[in-house]
C-alpha positions in Angstrom: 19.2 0.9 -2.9 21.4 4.2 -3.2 20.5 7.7 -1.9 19.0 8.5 -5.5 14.7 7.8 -5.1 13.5 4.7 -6.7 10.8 5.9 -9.8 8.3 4.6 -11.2 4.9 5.2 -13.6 1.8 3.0 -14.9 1.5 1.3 -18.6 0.1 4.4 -19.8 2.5 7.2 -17.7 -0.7 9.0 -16.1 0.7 8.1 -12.6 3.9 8.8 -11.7 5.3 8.3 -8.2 9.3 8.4 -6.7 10.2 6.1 -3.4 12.7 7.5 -0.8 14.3 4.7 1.0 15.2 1.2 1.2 13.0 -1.9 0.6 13.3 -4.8 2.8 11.9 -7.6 1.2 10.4 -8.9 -1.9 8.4 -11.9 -2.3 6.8 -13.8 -4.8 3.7 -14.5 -4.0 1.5 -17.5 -5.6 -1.4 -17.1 -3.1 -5.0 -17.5 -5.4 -5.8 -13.4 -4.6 -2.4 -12.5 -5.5 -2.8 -14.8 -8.7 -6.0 -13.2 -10.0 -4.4 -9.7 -9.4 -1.9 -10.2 -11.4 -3.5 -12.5 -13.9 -0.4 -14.4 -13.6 1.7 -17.3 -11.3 2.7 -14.6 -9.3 2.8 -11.4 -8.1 6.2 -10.1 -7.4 5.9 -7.2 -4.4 8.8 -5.4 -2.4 7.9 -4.3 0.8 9.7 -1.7 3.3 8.4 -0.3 6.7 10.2 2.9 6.3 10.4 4.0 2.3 8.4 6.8 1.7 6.6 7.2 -1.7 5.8 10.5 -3.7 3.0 11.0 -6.0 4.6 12.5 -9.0 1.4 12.9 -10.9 -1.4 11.3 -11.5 -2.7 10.7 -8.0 -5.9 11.4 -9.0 -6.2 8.2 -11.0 -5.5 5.7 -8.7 -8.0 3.6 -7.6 -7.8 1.2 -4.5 -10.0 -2.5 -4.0 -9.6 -4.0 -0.5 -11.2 -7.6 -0.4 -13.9 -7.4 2.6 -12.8 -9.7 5.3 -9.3 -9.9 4.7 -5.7 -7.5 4.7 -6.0 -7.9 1.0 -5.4 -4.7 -0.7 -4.5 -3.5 -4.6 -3.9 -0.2 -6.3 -4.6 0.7 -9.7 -4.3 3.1 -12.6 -7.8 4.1 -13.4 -6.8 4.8 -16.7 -4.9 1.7 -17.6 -5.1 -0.9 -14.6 -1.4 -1.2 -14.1 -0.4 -2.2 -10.3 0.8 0.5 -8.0 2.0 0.4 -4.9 -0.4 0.7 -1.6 0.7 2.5 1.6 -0.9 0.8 4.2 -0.4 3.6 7.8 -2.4 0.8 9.6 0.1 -1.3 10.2 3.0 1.1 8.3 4.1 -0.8 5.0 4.2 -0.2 1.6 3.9 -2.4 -1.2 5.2 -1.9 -4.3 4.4 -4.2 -7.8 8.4 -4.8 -9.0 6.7 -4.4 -12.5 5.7 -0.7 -11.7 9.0 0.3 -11.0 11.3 1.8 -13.7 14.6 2.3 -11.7 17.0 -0.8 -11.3 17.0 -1.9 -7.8 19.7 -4.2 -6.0 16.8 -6.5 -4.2 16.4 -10.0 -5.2 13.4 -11.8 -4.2 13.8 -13.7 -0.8 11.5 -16.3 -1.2 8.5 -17.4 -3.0 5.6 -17.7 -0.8 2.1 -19.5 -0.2 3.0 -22.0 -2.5 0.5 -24.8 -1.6 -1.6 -22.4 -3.4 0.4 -22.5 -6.8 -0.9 -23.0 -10.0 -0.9 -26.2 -11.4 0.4 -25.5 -14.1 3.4 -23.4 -12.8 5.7 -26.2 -12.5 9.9 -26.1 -13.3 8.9 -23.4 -15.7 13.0 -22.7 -16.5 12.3 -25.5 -18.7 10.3 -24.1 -21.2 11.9 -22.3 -24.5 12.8 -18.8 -23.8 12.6 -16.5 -26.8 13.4 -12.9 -26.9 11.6 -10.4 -28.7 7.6 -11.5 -30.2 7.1 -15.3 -31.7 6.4 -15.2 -35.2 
């Protein structure tokens, strides 16, 4: 990542936040929790100990879940339910959804993780016709 913050906004643009600094990792995860928040076979996360994130707007619309009994956290536009990302002080790291982001970042995912917990149906998935733009 350059000098030039990182940006990024919801689905519907009410929150609007900028990132200072470099991310470290990012990991695809296919743990069951990270599967149901994402409603997908993944959820794709960057993580830095040191970025710093700005709300732009919007603050006031995010909403947090934490899963009792576990480090298990997600944040969400009230408005819309898009992912966004979760500063976690405790134990200094913040997570950002990939999706959320609308500046290009020079990060590739390191590794996909907890995969004995994959989908069963999320196999060799390159396979499969890709089509750009909507069927029909």
């Amino acid at each position: 990542m350059d000098n030039n913050p990182t940006t990024g906004q919801c689905l519907c643009g009410a929150v609007k936040f900028r990132i200072s600094g470099e991310f470290e990792s990012f990991f695809l995860c296919h743990c069951s929790r990270c599967r149901k928040d994402s409603g997908s076979a993944h959820s794709a996360n960057l993580f830095s100990s040191t970025a710093q994130i700005t709300w732009v707007s919007g603050e006031e619309n995010i909403k947090t879940f934490r899963l009792l009994g576990s480090r298990h956290i997600k944040s969400f536009c009230a408005a819309c339910g898009s992912a966004l990302p979760v500063s976690q002080s405790d134990i200094a790291l913040l997570v950002v959804p990939a999706g959320s982001l609308d500046s290009p970042i020079d990060i590739r995912p390191n590794a996909h993780i907890c995969c004995s917990s994959r989908a069963n149906w999320d196999n060799d998935l390159a396979s499969i016709e890709m089509i750009y733009g909507l069927p029909g």
